[in-house]
C-alpha positions in Angstrom: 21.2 -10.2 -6.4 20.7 -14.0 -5.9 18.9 -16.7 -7.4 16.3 -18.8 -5.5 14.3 -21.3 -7.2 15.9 -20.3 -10.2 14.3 -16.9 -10.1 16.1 -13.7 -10.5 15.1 -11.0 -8.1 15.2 -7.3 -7.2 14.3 -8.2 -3.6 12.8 -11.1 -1.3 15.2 -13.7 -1.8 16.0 -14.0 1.9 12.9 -14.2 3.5 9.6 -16.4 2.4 7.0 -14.2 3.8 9.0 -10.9 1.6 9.5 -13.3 -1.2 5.7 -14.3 -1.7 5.0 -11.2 -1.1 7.9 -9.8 -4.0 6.3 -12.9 -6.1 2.6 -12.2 -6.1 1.4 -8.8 -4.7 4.0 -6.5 -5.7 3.6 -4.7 -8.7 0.4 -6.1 -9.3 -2.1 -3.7 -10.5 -5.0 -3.1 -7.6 -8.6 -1.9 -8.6 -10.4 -3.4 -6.0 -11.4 -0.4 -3.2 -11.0 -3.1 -0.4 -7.4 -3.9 -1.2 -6.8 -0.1 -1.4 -8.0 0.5 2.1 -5.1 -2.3 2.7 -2.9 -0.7 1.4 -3.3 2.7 2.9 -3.9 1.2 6.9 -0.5 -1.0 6.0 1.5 1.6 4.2 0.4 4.2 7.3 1.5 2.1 9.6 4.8 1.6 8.1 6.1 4.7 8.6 9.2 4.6 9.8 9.2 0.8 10.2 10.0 -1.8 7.7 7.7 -3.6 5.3 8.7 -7.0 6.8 7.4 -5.6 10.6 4.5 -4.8 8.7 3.6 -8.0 6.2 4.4 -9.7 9.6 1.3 -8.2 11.5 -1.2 -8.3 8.5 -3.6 -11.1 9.5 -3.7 -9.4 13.0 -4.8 -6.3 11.3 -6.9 -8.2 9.1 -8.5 -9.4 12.0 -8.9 -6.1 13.9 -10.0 -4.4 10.9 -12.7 -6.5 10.1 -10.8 -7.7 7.0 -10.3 -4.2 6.1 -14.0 -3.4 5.5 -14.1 0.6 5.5 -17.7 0.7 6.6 -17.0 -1.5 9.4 -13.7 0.8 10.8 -15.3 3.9 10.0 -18.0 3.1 13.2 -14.7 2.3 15.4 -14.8 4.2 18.4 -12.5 5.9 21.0 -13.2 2.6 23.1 -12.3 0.5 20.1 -9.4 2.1 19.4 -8.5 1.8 23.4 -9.0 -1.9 22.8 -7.1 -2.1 19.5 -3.9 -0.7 21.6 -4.1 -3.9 23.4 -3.5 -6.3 20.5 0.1 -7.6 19.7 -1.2 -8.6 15.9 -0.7 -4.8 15.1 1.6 -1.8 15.6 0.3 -0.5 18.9 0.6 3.0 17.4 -2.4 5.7 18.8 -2.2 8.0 16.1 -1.7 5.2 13.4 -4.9 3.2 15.2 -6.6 6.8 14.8 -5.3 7.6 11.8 -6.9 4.3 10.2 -10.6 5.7 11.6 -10.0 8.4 10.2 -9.2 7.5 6.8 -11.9 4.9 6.3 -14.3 7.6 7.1 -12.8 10.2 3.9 -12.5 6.6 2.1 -16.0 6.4 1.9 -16.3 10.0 1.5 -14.6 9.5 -1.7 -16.4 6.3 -3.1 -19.6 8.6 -3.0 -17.8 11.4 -4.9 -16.1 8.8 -7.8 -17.9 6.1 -7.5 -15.1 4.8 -6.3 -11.6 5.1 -4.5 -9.9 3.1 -7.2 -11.5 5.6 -10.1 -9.5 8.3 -8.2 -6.7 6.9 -7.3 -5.9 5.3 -10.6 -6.6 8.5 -12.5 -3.3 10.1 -11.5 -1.9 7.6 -14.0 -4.4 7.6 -16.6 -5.7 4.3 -15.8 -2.4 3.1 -16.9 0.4 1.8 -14.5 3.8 3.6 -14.9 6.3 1.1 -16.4 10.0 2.3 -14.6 13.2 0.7 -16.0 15.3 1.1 -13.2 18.4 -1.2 -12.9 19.3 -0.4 -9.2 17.5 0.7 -6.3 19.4 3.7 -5.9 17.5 5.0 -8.8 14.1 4.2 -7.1 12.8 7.5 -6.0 11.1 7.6 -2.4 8.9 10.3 -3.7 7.6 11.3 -6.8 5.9 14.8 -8.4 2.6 12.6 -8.5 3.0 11.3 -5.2 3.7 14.6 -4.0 0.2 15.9 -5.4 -1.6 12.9 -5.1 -0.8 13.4 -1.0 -1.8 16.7 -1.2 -4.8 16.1 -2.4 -5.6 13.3 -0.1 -4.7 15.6 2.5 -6.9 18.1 1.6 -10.2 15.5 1.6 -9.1 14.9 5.2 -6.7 11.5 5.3 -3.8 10.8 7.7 -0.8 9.4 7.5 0.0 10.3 3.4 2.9 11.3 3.0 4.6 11.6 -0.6 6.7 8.8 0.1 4.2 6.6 1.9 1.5 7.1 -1.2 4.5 6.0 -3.5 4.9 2.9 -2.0 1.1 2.7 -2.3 1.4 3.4 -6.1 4.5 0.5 -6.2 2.3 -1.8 -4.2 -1.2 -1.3 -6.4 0.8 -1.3 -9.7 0.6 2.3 -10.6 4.3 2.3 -10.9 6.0 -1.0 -11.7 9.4 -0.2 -10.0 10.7 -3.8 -10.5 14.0 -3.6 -11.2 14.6 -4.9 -15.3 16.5 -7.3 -14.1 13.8 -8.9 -11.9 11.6 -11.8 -13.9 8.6 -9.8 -12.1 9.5 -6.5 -14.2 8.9 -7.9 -17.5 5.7 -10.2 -15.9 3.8 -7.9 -14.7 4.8 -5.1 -17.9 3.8 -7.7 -20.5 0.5 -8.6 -18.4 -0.7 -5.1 -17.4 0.3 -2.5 -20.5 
């Protein structure tokens, strides 16, 4: 734990691009369905990479993915994603490319059936985000019972790349969970902001 700018956080301090990020995304509850598609093209590409690679790459998927417009990627096709391969803004991943294709397509599957993706998604917490008060990241959980279903679930209307652990981070980066640690000034922020 440092201090920068007279700040107190649980993460970010070293690095500008992690600490706007830490700052003013993180947490932060998401109910717009375009900033859910985001998250789930960023989070699926992740795997097994770090957040940084990723935050690092998003204008460059932002550019590819047509500002992440769902109706837009859904029409990608195996010559697109050929093409997509070639750009060094993104992970140059096949099944993540295709993965993304697919899961814009049962993302609009699912704005049909709820009206829309953030209706679902947010009703695994009752519309309410999940305040944590964790004082160390070794009592952050990768994985969740929630996360574990919600991924099921997802997996079962036909998405890709949706793990248990990468739908938690989804959840910690929409604001379903704030996993701030209480020690961060973003924990109490974004509790007194959102309850």
């Amino acid at each position: 734990m440092t201090v920068v700018d007279g700040k107190v956080r649980c993460y970010g301090d070293s690095d500008p691009l992690m600490r706007v990020y830490h700052d003013e995304e993180w947490g932060v509850p998401v109910h717009d369905d375009h900033e859910h598609f985001e998250l789930l093209v960023l989070e699926g590409a992740q795997a097994g990479l770090s957040w940084k690679t990723i935050l690092n790459r998003r204008e460059g998927y932002r550019r590819v993915f047509n500002g992440f417009n769902p109706h837009v990627v859904a029409e990608f096709t195996p010559v697109k994603v050929d093409m997509l391969l070639q750009d060094r803004g993104i992970i140059r991943n096949r099944r993540k490319v295709e993965s993304a294709v697919n899961n814009a397509r049962a993302f609009l599957k699912m704005q049909e059936e709820f009206g829309s993706f953030d209706r679902y998604f947010w009703g695994w917490v009752d519309g309410k985000p999940v305040v944590n008060d964790y004082t160390s990241w070794e009592q952050v959980p990768a994985f969740t019972e929630t996360s574990t279903a919600l991924s099921k679930d997802l997996k079962r209307r036909g998405f890709t790349f949706v793990g248990p652990t990468t739908i938690y981070s989804h959840m910690q980066s929409a604001g379903l969970v704030n996993d701030h640690l209480t020690y961060c000034f973003r924990w109490q922020e974004i509790r007194d902001k959102h309850a």
